[in-house]
MDTraj code that builds the backbone (N, CA, C; nanometers):
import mdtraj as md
import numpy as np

residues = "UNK UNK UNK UNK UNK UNK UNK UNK UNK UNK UNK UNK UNK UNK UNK UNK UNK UNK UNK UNK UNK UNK UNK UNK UNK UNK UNK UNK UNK UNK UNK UNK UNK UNK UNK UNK UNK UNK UNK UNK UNK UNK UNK UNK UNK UNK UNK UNK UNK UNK UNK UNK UNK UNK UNK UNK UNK UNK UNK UNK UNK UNK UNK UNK UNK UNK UNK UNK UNK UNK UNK UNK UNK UNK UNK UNK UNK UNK UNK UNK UNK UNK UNK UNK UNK UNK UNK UNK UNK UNK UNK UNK UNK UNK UNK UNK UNK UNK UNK UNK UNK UNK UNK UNK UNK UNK UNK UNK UNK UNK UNK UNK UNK UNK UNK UNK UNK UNK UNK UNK UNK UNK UNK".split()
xyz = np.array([
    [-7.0246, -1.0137, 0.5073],
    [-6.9129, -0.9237, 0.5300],
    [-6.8457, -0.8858, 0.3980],
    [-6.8179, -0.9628, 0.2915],
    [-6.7410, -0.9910, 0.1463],
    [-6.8586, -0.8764, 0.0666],
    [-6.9980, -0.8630, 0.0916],
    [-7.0814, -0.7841, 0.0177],
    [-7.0698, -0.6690, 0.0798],
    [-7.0549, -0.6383, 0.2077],
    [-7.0383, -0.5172, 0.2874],
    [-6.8787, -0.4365, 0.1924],
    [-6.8354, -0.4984, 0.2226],
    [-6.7153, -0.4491, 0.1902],
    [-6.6691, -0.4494, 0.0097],
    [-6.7545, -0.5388, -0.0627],
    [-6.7598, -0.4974, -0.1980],
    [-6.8284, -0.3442, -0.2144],
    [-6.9363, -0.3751, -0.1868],
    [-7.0263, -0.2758, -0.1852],
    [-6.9621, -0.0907, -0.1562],
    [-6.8752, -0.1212, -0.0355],
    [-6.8240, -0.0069, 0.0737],
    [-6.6525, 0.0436, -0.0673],
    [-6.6465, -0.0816, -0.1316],
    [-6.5170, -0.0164, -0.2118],
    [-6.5696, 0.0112, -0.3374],
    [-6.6868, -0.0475, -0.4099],
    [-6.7213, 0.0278, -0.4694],
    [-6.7884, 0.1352, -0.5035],
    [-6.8428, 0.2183, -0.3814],
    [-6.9094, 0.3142, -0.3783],
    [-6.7783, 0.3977, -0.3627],
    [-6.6814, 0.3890, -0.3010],
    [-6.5509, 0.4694, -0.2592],
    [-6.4738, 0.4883, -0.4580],
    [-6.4979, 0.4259, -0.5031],
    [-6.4519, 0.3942, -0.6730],
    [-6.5164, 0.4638, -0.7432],
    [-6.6762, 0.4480, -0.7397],
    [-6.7881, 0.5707, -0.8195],
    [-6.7540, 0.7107, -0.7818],
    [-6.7316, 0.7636, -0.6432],
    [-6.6543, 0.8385, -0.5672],
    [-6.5684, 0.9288, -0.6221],
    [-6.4612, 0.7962, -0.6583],
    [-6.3427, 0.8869, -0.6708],
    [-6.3429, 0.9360, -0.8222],
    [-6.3777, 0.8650, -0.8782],
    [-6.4283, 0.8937, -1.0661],
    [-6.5112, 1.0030, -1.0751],
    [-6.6246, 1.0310, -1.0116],
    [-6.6797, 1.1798, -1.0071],
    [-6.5947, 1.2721, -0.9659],
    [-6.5359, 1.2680, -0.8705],
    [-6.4537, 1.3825, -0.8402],
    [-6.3425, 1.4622, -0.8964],
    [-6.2834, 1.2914, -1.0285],
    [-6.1990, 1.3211, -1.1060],
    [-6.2858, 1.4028, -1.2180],
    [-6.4016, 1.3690, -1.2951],
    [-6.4279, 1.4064, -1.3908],
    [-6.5002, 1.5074, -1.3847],
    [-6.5370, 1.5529, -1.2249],
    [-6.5949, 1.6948, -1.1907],
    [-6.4460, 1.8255, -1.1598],
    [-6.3771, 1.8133, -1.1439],
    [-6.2270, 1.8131, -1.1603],
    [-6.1827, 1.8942, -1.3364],
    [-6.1987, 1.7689, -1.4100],
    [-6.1825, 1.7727, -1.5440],
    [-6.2534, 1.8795, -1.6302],
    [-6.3803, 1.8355, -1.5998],
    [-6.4351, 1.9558, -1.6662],
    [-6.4689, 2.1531, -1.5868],
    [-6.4242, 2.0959, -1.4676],
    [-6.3615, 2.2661, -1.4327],
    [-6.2921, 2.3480, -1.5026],
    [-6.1949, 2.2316, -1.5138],
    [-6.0542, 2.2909, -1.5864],
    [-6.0822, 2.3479, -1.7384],
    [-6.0358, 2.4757, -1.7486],
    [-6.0528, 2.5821, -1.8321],
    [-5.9848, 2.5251, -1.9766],
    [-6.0032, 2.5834, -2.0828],
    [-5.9596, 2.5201, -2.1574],
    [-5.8518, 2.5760, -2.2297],
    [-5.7118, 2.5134, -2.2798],
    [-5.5981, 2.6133, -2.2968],
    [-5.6446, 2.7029, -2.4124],
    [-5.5708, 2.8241, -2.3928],
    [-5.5324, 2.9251, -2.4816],
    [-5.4091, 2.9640, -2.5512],
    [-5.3747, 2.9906, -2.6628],
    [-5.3179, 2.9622, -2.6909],
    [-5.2832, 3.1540, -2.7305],
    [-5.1618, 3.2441, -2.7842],
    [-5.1687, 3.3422, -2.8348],
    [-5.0474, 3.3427, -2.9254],
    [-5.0876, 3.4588, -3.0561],
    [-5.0054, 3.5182, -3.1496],
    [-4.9613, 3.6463, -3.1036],
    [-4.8457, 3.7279, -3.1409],
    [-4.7968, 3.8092, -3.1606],
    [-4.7301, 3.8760, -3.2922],
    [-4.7825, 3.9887, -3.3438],
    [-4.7206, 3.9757, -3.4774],
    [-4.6970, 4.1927, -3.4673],
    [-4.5839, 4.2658, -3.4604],
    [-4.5777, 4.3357, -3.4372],
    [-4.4828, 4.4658, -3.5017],
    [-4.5336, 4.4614, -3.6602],
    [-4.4201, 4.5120, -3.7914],
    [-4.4916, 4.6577, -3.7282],
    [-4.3279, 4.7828, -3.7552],
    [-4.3227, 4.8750, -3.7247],
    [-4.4656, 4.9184, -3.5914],
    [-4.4743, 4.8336, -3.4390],
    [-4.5310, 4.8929, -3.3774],
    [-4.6860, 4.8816, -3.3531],
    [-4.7229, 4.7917, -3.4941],
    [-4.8828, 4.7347, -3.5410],
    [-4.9091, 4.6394, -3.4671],
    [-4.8944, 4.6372, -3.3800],
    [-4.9391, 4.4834, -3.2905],
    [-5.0741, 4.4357, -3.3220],
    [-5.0815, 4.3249, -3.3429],
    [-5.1805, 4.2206, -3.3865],
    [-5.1507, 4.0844, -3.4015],
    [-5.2837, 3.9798, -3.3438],
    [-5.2312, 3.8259, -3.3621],
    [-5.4038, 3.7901, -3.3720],
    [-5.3526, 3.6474, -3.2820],
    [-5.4944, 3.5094, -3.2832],
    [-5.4639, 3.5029, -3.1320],
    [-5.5888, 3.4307, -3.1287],
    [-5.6389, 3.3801, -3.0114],
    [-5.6520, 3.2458, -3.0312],
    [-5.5749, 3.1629, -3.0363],
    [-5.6694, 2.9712, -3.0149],
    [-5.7081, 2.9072, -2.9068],
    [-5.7880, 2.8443, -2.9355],
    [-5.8339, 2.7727, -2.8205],
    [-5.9378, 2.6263, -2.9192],
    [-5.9660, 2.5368, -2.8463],
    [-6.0155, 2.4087, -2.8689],
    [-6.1558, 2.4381, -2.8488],
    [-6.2059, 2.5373, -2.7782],
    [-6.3086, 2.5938, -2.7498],
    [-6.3474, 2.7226, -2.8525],
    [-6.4748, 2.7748, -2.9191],
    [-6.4528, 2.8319, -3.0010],
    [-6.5308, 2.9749, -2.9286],
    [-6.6052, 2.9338, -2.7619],
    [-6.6305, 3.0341, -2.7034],
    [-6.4669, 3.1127, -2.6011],
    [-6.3640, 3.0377, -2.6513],
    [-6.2081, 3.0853, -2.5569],
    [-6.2128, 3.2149, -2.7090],
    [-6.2588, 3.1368, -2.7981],
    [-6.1794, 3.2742, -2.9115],
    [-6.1953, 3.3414, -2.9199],
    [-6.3462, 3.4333, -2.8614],
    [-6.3690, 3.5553, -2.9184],
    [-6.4308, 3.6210, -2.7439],
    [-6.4410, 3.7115, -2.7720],
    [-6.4995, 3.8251, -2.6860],
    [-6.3286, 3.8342, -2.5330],
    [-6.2288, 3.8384, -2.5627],
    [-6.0939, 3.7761, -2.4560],
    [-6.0455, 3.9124, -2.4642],
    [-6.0285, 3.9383, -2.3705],
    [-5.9450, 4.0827, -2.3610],
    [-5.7600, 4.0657, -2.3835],
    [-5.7062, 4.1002, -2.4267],
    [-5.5834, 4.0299, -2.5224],
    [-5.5244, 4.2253, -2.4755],
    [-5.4261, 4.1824, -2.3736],
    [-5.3406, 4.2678, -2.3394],
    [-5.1687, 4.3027, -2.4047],
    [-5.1545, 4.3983, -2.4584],
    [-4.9804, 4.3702, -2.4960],
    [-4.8691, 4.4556, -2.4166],
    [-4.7769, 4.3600, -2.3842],
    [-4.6972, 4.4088, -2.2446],
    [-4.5721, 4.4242, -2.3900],
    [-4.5142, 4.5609, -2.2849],
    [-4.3308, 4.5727, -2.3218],
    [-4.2592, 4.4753, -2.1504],
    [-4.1719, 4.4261, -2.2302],
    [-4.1199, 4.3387, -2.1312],
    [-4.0142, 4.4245, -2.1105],
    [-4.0058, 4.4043, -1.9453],
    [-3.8707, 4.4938, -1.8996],
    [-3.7169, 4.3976, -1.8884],
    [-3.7740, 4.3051, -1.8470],
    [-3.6688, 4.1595, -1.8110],
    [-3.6202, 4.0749, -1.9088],
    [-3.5588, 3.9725, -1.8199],
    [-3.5572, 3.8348, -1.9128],
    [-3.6430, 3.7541, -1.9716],
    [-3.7840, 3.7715, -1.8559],
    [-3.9052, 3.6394, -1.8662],
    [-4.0368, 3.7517, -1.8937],
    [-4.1386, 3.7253, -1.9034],
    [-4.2590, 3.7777, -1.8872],
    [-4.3307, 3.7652, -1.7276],
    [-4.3588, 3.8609, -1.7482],
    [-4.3817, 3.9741, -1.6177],
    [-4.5177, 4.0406, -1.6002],
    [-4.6346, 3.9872, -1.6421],
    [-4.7402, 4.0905, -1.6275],
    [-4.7516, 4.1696, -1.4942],
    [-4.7400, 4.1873, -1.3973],
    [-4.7298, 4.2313, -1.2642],
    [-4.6004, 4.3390, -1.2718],
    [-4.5136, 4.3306, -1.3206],
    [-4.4215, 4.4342, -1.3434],
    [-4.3828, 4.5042, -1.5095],
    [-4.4158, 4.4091, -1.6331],
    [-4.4346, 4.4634, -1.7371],
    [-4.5133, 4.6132, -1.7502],
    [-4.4992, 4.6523, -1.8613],
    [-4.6071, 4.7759, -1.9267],
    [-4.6405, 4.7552, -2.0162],
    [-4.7651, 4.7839, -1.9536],
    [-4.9203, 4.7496, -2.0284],
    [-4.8900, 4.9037, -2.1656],
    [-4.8920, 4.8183, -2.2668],
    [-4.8805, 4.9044, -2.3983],
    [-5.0244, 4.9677, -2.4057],
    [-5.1089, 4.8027, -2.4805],
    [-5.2641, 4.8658, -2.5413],
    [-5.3264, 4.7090, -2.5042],
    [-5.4812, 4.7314, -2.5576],
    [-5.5282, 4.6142, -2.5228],
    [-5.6452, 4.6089, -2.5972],
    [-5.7130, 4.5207, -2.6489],
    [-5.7966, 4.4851, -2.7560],
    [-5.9254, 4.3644, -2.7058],
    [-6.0160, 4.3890, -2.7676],
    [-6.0979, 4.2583, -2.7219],
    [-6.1072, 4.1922, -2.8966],
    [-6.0145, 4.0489, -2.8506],
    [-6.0911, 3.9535, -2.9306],
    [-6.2342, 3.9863, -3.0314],
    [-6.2206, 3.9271, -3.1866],
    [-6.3101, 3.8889, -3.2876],
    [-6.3432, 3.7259, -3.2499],
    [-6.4217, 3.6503, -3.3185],
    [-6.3999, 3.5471, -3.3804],
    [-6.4073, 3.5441, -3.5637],
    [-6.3195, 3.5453, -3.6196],
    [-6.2884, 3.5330, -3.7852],
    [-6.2606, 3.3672, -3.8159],
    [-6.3229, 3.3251, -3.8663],
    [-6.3448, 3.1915, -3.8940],
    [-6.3172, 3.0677, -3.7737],
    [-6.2346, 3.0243, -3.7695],
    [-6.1694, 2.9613, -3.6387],
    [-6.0706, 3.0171, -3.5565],
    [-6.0611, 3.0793, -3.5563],
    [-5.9503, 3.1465, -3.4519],
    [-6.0568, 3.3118, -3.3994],
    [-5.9442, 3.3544, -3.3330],
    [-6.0045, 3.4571, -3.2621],
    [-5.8980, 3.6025, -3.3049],
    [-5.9200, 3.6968, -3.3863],
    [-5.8290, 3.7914, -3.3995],
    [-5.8436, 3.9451, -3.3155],
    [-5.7143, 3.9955, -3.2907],
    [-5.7117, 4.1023, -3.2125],
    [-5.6287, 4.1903, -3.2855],
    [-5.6319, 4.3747, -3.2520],
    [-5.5528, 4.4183, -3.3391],
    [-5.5380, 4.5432, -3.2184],
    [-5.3936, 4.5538, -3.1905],
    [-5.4124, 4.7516, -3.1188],
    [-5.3611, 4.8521, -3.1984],
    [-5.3356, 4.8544, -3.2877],
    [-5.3024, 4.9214, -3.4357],
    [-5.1956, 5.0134, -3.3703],
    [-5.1306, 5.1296, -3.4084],
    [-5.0531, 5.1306, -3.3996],
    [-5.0047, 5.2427, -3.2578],
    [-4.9174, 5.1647, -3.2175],
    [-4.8807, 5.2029, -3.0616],
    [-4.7224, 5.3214, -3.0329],
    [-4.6631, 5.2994, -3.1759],
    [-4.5800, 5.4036, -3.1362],
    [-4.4537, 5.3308, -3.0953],
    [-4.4318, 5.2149, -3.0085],
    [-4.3625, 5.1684, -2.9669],
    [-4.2812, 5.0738, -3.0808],
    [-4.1781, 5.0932, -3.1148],
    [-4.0960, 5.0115, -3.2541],
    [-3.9721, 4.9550, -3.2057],
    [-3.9479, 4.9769, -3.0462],
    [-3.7866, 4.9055, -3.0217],
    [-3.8434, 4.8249, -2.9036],
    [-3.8177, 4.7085, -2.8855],
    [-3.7925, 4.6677, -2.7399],
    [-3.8598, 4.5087, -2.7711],
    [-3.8837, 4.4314, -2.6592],
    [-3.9470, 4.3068, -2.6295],
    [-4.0757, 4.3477, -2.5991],
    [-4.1794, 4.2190, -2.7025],
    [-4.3283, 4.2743, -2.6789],
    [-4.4150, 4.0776, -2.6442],
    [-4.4906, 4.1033, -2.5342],
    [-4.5850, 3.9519, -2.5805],
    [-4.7103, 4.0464, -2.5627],
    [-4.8210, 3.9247, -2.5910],
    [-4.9575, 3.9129, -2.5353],
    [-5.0524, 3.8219, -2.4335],
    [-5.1204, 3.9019, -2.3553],
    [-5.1722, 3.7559, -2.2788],
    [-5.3272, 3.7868, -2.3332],
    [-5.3675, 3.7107, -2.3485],
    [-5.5122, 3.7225, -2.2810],
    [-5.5540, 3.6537, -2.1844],
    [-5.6613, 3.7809, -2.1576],
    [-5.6992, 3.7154, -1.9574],
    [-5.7781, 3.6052, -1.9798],
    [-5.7909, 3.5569, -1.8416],
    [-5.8566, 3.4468, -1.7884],
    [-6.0240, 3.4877, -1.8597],
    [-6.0887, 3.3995, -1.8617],
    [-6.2363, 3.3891, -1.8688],
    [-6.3254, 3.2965, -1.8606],
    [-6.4418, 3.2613, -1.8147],
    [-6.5131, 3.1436, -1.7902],
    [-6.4670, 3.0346, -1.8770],
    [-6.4417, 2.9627, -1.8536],
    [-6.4346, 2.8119, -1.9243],
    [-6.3293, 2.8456, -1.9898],
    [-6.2317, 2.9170, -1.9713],
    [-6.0934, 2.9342, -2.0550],
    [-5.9765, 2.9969, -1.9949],
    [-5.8706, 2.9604, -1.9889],
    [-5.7084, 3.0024, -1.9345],
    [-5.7157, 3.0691, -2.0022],
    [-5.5673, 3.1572, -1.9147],
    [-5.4788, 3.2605, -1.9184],
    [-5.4009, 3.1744, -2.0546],
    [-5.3614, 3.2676, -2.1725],
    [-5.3058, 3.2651, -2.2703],
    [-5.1839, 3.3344, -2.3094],
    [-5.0582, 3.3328, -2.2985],
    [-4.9362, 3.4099, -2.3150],
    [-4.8648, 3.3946, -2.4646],
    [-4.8783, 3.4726, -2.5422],
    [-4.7899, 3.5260, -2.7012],
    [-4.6511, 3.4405, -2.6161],
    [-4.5553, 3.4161, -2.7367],
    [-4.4320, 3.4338, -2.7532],
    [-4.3674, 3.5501, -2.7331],
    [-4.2441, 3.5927, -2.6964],
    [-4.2117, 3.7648, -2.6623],
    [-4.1443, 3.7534, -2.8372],
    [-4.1798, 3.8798, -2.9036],
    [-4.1221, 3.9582, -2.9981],
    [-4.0073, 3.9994, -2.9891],
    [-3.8722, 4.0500, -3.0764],
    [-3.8499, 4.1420, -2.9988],
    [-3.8037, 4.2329, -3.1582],
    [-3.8334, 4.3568, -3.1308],
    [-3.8759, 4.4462, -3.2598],
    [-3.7346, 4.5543, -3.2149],
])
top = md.Topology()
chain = top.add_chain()
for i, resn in enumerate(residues, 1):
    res = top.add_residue(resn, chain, resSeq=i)
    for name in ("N", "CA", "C"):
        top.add_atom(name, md.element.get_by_symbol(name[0]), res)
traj = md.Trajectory(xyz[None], top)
C-alpha cells in the first residue's frame, strides 16, 4: 500500500513539474522599448534577452490622448519594423510632422516574445 501510494505521489510530482516548466517556456520573452523623439524624429531600441525579440518587431508610435497609454484609443502616428544593430534592435519613423503632444512605442506581440511599451515622451 506505502509503494502504491509512493509511487501514485510521485508520479502526481513529475506531473506537476512538467506542467510548470511547459508553462515556463511558453511564456514569451519580455520586451523591452525606447522612445527618443527630437523635433518629431521618432526613433529608439528594441530589447529583449532574446536576440530573435530584437529584430524583424513591428514597433508602432502612438500620440497619447489621456493620462495612461491607450493603444485601442491612441493614434497610430507611424510604424517601423525593427533592425537588429549589434545587440539591440533599432527602429526609426523619421520624420512625422508631429512636434507637440505625448508620444510612446509598443511593439507588437510575436512568437516567442511580448508586447513591449516605450516610456510616454512628451515633446
Amino acid at each position: 500500500m506505502i509503494k502504491k501510494l509512493s509511487a501514485g505521489l510521485v508520479a502526481a510530482v513529475v506531473c506537476t513539474a512538467l506542467a510548470f516548466a511547459g508553462t515556463a517556456m511558453a511564456r514569451g520573452a519580455d520586451t523591452g522599448v525606447t522612445i527618443h523623439g527630437p523635433e518629431g524624429d521618432f526613433h529608439g531600441k528594441v530589447l529583449s534577452e532574446r536576440a530573435k525579440c530584437q529584430e524583424g518587431r513591428k514597433v508602432v508610435v502612438y500620440k497619447q490622448k489621456g493620462r495612461t497609454q491607450k493603444p485601442s484609443v491612441d493614434q497610430k502616428i507611424a510604424s517601423d519594423i525593427s533592425e537588429r544593430s549589434g545587440s539591440v534592435g533599432v527602429w526609426s519613423v523619421g520624420n512625422t510632422g508631429f512636434k507637440k503632444g505625448k508620444f510612446y512605442a509598443k511593439a507588437a506581440h510575436s512568437r516567442g516574445c511580448n508586447v513591449g511599451f516605450s516610456k510616454t515622451i512628451k515633446l
